[in-house]
DOMAR-449001 format. One line per 2 residues: number of its first residue (from 1); their letters; for each residue x, y, z negated of C-alpha. Coordinates in pm, whole numbers, always signed. Layout:
<pts>
NUM	A	X,Y,Z ~ ... .
</pts>
This chain:
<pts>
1	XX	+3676,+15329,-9493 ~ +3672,+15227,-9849 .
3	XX	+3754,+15462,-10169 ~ +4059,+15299,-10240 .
5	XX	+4209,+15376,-9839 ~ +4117,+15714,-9887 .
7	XX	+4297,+15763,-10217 ~ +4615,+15601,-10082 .
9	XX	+4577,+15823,-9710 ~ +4558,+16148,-9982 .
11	XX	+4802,+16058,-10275 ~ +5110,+16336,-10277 .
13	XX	+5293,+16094,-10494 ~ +5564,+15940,-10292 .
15	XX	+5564,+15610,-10117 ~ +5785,+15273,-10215 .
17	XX	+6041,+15256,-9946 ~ +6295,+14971,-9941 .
19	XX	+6622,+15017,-9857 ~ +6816,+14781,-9601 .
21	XX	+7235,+14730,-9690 ~ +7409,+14548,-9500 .
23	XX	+7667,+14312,-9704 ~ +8026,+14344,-9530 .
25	XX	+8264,+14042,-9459 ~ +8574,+14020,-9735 .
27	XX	+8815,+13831,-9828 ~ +8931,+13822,-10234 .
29	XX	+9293,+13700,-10265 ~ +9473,+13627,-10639 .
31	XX	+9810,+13647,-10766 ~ +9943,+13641,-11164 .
33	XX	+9912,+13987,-11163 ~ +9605,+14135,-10952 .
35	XX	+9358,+14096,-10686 ~ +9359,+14191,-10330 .
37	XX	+9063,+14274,-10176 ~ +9020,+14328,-9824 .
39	XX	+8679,+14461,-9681 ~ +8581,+14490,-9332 .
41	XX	+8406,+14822,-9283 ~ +8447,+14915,-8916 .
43	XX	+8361,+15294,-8840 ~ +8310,+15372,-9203 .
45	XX	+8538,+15701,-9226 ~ +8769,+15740,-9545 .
47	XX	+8511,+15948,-9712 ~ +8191,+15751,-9702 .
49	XX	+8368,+15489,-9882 ~ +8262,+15476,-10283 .
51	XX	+8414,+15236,-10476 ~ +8339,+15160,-10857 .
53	XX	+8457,+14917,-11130 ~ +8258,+14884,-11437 .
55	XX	+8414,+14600,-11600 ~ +8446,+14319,-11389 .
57	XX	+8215,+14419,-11147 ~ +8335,+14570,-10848 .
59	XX	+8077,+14797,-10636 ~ +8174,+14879,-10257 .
61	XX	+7939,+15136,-10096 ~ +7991,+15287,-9747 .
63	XX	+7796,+15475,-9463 ~ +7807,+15390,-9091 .
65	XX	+7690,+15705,-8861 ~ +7677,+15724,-8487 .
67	XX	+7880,+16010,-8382 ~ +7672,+16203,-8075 .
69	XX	+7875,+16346,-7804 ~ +7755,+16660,-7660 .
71	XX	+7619,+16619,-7293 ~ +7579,+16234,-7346 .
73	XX	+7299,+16044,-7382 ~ +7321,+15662,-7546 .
75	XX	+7170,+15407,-7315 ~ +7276,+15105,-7542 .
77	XX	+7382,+15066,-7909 ~ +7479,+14754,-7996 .
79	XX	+7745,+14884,-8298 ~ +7576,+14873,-8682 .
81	XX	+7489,+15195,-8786 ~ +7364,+15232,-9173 .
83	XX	+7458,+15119,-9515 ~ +7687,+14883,-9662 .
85	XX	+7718,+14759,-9999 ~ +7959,+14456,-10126 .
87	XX	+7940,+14403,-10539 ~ +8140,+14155,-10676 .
89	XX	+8207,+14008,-11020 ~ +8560,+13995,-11062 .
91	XX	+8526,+13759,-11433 ~ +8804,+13937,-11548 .
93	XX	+8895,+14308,-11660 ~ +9120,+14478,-11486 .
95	XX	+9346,+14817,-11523 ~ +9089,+15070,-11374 .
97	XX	+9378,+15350,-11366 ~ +9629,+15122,-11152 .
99	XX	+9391,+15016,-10864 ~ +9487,+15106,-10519 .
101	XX	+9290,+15157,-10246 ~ +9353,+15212,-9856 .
103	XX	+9186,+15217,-9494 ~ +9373,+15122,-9164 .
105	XX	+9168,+14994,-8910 ~ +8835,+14968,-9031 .
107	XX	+8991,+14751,-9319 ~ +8950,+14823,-9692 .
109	XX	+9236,+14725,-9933 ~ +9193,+14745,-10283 .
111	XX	+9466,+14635,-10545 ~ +9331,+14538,-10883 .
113	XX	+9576,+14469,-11120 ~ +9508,+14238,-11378 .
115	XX	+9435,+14380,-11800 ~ +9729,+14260,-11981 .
117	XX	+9491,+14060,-12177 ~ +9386,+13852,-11918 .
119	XX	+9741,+13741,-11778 ~ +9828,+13369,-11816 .
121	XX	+10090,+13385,-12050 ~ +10360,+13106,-12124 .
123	XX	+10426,+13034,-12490 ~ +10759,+12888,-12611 .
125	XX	+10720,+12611,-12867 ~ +11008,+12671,-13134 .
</pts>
């Protein structure tokens, strides 16, 4: 065993891990006024759901869990369990205080309206 094993087998300092996300299927949708965003996040409960706009970048974050039911054991699990994480660059700003957001069905559906300042605007010629 070389020195260099040996130092790594004793270090306390902690290990690199990486971190495995899972990117969720979504549609983006665009109208004068806003986006809609809709975000397939199936078993994802209301409150593991983060959301975040910093600019135009939209972050999605959610948690997948399986739920254990006492007396049973699993024999197969085939349903994703784990982290997901969408981020997407909207190229324009958008009101942060007027987005709406809302689960049914293992769907996510976000409104983003649009900043005034992006809005196409018509501009009558005198």
């Amino acid at each position: 065993m070389s020195t260099t094993e040996i130092d790594t087998m004793t270090t306390t300092e902690p290990t690199a891990q990486t971190h495995t996300w899972r990117r969720p299927r979504y549609d983006v949708l665009e109208s004068d006024d806003a986006f809609d965003v809709k975000v397939s996040l199936p078993g994802v409960q209301r409150g593991g759901v983060n959301i975040s706009v910093d600019g135009d970048n939209l972050s999605i974050t959610g948690t997948r869990t399986h739920s254990a039911i006492e007396g049973w054991r699993p024999l197969r699990r085939e349903l994703p369990e784990g982290d997901y994480r969408l981020n997407l660059r909207l190229n324009v700003g958008v009101k942060e205080a007027n987005i709406r957001a809302h689960v049914e069905d293992g769907i996510l559906d976000l409104t983003l309206p649009k900043a005034d300042v992006c809005k196409a605007r018509k501009i009558k010629v005198n």
